[in-house]
N, C-alpha and C positions, 0 to 999 in steps of 0.2 A: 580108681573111680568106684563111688561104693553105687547098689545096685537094690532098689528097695522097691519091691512089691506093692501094686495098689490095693491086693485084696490084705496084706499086714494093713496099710492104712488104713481101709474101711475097719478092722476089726478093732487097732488102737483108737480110731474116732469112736466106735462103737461104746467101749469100756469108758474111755474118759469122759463124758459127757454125762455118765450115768454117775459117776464118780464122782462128778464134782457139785452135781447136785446133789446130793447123800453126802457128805463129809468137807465140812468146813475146815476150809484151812487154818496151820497151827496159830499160823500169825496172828489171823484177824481174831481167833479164840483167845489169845494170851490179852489183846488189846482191849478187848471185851471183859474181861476177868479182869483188867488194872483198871478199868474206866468204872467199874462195879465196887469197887474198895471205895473207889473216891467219889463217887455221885452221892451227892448230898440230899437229894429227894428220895424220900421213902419209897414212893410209886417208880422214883424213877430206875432206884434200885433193884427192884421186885419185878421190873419187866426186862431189865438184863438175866435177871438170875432165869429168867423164862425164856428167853431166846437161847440164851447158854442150855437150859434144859432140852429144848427142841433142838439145840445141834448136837446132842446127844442119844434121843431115840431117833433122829435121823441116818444120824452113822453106825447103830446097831441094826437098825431095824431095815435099814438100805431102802428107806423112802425121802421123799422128795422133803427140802431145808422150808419152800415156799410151794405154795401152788399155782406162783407164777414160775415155770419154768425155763423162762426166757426165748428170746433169740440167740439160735447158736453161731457165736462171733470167736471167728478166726483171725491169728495173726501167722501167718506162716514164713518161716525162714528155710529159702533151700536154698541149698549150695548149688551154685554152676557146677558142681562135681558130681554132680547125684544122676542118678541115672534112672529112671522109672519104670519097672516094667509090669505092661497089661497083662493082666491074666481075669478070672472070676465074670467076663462078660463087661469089668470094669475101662474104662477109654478113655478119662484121664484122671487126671489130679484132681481136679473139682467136684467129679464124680464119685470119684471115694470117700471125699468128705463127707457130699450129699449123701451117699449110701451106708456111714459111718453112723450119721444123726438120724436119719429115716428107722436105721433099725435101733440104734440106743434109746430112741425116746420111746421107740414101741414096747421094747425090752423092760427099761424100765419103769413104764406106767407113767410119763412125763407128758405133761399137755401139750397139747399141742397149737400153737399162738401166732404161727402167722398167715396170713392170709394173702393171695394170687394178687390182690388188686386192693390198692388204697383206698377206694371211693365204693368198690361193689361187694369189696368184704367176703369175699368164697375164702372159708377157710382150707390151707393147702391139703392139711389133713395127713401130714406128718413132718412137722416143725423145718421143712426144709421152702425154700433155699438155704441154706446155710450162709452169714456172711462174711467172707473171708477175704481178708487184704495178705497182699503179695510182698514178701520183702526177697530180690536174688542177690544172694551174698554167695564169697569167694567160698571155695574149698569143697568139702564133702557133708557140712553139716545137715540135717532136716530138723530143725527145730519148729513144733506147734506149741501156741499157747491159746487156748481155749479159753471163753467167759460165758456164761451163761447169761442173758442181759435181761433182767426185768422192765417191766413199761412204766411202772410207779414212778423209780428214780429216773429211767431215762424222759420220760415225759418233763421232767423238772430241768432238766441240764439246757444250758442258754449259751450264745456267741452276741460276740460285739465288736464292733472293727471301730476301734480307738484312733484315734491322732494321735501321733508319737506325742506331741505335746501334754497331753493329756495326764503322763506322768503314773508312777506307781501308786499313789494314793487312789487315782479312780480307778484303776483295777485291781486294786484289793476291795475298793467298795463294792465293787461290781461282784466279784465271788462271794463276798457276803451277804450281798443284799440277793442274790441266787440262792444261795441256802434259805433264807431267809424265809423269800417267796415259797420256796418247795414246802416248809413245814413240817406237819407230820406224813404228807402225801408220799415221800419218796420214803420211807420206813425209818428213820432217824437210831441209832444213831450211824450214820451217812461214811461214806468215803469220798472224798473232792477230789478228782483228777480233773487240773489247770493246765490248757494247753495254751504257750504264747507264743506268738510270733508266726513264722508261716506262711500263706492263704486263709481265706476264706474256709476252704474246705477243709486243708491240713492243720490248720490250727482247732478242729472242732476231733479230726483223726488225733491228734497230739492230745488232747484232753483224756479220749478213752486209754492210750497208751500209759499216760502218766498213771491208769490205776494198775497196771499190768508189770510195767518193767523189773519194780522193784518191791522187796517186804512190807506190807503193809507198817505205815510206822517210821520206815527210815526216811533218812532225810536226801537231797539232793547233795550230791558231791561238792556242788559251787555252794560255797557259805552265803553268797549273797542271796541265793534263792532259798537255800535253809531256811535262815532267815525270816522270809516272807512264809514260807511253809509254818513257823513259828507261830507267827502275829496271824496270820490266818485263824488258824485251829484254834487261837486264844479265843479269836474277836467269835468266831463262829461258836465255842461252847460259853461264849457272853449273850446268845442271845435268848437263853433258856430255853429254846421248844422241846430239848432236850428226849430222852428214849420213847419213841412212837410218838413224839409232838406229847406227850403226857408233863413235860415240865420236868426240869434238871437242867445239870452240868454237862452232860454225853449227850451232844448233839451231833460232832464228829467225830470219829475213830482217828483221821487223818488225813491232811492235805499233802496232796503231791503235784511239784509243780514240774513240768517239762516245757523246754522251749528249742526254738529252731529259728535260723535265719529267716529274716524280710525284706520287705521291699521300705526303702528307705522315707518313703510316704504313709504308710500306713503299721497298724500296732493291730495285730488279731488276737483276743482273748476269746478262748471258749471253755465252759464249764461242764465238765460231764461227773452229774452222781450216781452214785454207787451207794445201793442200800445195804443193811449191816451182812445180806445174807449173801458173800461176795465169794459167787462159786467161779474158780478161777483154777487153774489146771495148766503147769506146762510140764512138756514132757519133749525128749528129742530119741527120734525113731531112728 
């Protein structure tokens, strides 16, 4: 049984959080720098070669990519083997996360965005609660994978509970005409994580996960959702709103679809975007 500290957690909360807003990842840079070769608008050119420029004194300069610096969204993987133990005044898991991000965002001069109450707006006044979903899986591992989540794109990301009838052509139209509607609002050019199947609720969880699991870029193991990941990102950099809604080709970086069993009555699609500045961080403690 391995044995892991909650005051190591708050400190690796601490560091990654700061981290991943400061230093974009290699992927989405590589992705960004092909989409940059091939954008056929001048404007739309010259504000990639600016965003590329900003994640560059971001990652020297160790400030913030955006100065929306999200909601801190958790995916955590622990092992029924793990063992936790309190020390630091820390009581449990949830608590080291929360005092993980309390003092990272303070550390790193990171706003702070969410607020106690939906309707009365007190801001919390240091970016916690934290939101974290649970996964208990076999053995010894603790895998965390952190996002920082801005309000731009996620204000734009939509769900719809299809009739199986309904068929694949309406929901490809449906994640298209979601991007669509988003425009330059969600910061363009975009990441599509497509969650199918599910619930209600799970199918909107599957969406955020489908920008997480895998390299920005690659494609789904099953050909037949490749596939769809394909025709997507075609139809979506067909609709020209292109880098910051300014007009182009790079309207997305990449669609990633994930799916999960249902109920044999109904078809759940949900769309969750991801703007180009995808601070995203996993690490296993």
């Amino acid at each position: 049984m391995k044995t892991i500290s909650l005051g190591k957690v708050r400190d690796t909360i601490k560091d990654i959080v700061q981290k991943a807003n400061f230093d974009l990842q290699d992927d989405v840079l590589a992705l960004i720098k092909k989409m940059q070769a091939k954008e056929e608008s001048p404007t739309g050119k010259e504000v990639l070669r600016q965003i590329l420029e900003n994640a560059k004194i971001a990652r020297e300069e160790k400030i913030p990519l955006c100065q929306d610096t999200g909601l801190a969204v958790f995916f955590v993987e622990l092992g029924e083997d793990v063992k936790l133990q309190k020390e630091c005044g820390l009581f449990s898991l949830r608590h080291a996360i929360n005092e993980g991000v309390r003092a990272g965002y303070a550390e790193g001069y990171l706003r702070n965005s969410v607020v106690g109450d939906p309707l009365q707006r007190n801001n919390t006044g240091d970016n916690t609660p934290a939101f974290i979903h649970w996964e208990l899986v076999p053995g010894d591992t603790f895998k965390v994978t952190f996002i920082a989540k801005g309000a731009g794109a996620e204000n734009m990301s939509a769900v719809r509970m299809f009739a199986p009838a309904d068929g694949i052509e309406s929901i490809e139209d449906f994640v298209v005409e979601t991007v669509d509607k988003a425009g330059p609002n969600a910061c363009p050019p975009v990441i599509v994580g497509v969650g199918l199947g599910g619930n209600f609720e799970y199918s909107t969880l599957l969406s955020k996960k489908a920008l997480l699991r895998r390299p920005v870029g690659s494609h789904n193991r099953d050909k037949f959702y490749a596939q769809m990941e394909r025709r997507l990102l075609e139809r979506i950099n067909n609709l020209g709103i292109g880098p910051q809604g300014l007009g182009g080709r790079c309207t997305a970086l990449a669609v990633h679809v994930e799916t999960f069993p249902c109920h044999i009555a109904s078809m759940p699609a949900a769309v969750n975007i991801q703007c180009h500045s995808h601070r995203v961080i996993r690490i296993v403690i």
